[in-house]
N, C-alpha and C positions, 0 to 999 in steps of 0.2 A: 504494500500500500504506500503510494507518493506519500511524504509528512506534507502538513497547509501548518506552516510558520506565519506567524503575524510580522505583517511587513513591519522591516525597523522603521522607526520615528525618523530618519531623513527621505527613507523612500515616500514614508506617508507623503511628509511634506511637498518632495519634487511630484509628487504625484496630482496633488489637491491644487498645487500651482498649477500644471500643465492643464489640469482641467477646467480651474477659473480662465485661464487663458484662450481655450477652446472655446470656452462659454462666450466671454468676451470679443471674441474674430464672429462667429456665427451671431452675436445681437446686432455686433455692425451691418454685416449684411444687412441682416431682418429688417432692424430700423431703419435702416438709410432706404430701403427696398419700398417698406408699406407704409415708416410712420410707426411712433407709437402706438396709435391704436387698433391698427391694422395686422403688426406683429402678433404671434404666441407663443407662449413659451415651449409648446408643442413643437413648434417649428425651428424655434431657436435652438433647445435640447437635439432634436433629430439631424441638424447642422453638425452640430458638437460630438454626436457621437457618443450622448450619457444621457441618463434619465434625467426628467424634466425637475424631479424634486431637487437635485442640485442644486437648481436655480434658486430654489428658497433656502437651500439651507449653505451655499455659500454669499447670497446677496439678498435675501430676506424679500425674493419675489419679482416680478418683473421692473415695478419703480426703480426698487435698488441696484439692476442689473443697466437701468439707464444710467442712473446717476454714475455709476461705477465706470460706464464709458463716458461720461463727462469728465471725470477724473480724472482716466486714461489720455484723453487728450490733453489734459492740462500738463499732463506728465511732460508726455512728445513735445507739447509745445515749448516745453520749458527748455529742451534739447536745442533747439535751432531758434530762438527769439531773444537771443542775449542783446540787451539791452546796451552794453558799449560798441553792438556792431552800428554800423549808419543805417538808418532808415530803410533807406535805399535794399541794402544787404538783405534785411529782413522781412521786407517785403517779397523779394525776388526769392527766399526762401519759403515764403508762405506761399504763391503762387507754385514753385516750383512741385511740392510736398500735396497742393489740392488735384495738380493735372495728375500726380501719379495716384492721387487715392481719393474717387472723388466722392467715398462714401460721407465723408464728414458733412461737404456741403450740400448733399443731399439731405444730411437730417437739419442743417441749419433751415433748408427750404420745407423740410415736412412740420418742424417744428413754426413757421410763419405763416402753413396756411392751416393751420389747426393749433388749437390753445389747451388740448388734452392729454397732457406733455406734463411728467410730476412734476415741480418749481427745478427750477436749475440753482441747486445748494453749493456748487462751484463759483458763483458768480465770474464768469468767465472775464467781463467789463468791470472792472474792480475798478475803483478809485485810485487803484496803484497806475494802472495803465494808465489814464489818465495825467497822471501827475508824472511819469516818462515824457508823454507828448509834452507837457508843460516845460520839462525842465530841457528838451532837444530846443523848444522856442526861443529860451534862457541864451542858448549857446550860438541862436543864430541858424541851426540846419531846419526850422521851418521857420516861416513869417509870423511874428508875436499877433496880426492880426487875424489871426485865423483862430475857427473857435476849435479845442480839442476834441470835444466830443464828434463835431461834423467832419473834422477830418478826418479822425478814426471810419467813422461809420461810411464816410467815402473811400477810404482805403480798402475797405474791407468791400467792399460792392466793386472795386476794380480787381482783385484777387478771384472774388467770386463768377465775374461775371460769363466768361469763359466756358465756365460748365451750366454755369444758367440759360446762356444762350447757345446754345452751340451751332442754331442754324443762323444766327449772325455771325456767326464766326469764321462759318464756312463761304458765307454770302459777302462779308468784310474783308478776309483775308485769302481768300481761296485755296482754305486749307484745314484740318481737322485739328482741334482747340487740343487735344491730349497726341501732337507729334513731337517730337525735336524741335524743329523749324518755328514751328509757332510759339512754344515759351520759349528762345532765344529771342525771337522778334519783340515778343509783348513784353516779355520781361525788360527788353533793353528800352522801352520804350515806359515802358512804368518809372525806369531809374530816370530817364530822363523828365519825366514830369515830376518826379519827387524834386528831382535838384531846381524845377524853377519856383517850386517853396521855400527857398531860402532866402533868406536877405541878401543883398549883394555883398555885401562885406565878409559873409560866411568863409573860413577859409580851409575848409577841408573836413574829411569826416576824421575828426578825430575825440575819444571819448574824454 
């Protein structure tokens, strides 16, 4: 008779990890696919490859397996958005990071034409962002007359827009919004509208 040894306490752990992380790949699809309220955890689970109770008893149910990918993005984001890089940088990183995975911005779009969406406990627009954009104005790399919040939220609708439209994209540039060619073009063309926000005196990106 095979002996059934109880897994050591590191295998648990690498194990319970790899399947929170499953869970987490298969909710992006889902949500980004139907929406929160269109997802199941049925569908999410059968993605992952594990029973659906998981769901609750690693993230306490579908809410929490959202919020838990709000999280996960704030993680990633924190990876490529350092704040001593220039504007510019950061930008062209955020664009570059949506063309290759455009799940995110599709749940930014599921989540704005439906309000059924548990609260976002991330606060992704933090008062801190804000007061980055304030202090780049400080130094001269955006024009002090611009307001932070409307530029942010312009920023972010030029990153976005590419996969929000893509039959203008294709009709604009004659060409499809997730190739090479095209975020080389747009990207280089975002830097160049970042740099005419700065004052003229601005003397370089430096932090």
């Amino acid at each position: 008779m095979p002996s059934h040894r109880t897994p050591e306490p590191e295998t648990r752990v690498r194990d319970a990890e790899r399947t929170k992380r499953c869970l987490l790949d298969a909710a992006f699809d889902e949500f980004s696919a139907r929406g929160y309220a269109g997802a199941r955890v049925g569908d999410i689970a059968s993605r992952a490859g594990v029973n659906k109770q998981l769901i609750t008893y690693y993230f306490g149910g579908k809410a929490g397996l959202y919020q838990a990918l709000q999280q996960q993005w704030l993680d990633t984001e924190a990876e490529f958005a350092d704040p001593a890089l220039p504007l510019s940088e950061i930008v062209t990183r955020y664009l570059r990071h949506a063309l290759a995975d455009p799940r995110g911005t599709r749940l930014v779009m599921w989540r704005g034409l439906s309000d059924d969406a548990p609260p976002d406990t991330t606060n992704p627009l933090a008062e801190s962002d804000l007061a980055e954009t304030r202090r780049r104005q400080e130094r001269g790399e955006i024009a002090a007359d611009l307001d932070a919040a409307s530029l942010q939220l312009a920023v972010m609708g030029m990153v976005m827009a590419p996969l929000l439209l893509p039959v203008q994209v294709r009709d604009l540039f004659g060409m499809d919004a997730r190739t090479p060619e095209f975020e080389q073009r747009y990207g280089e063309q975002l830097r160049r509208i970042l740099a005419h926000l700065s004052t003229p005196d601005f003397q370089g990106d430096q932090p």
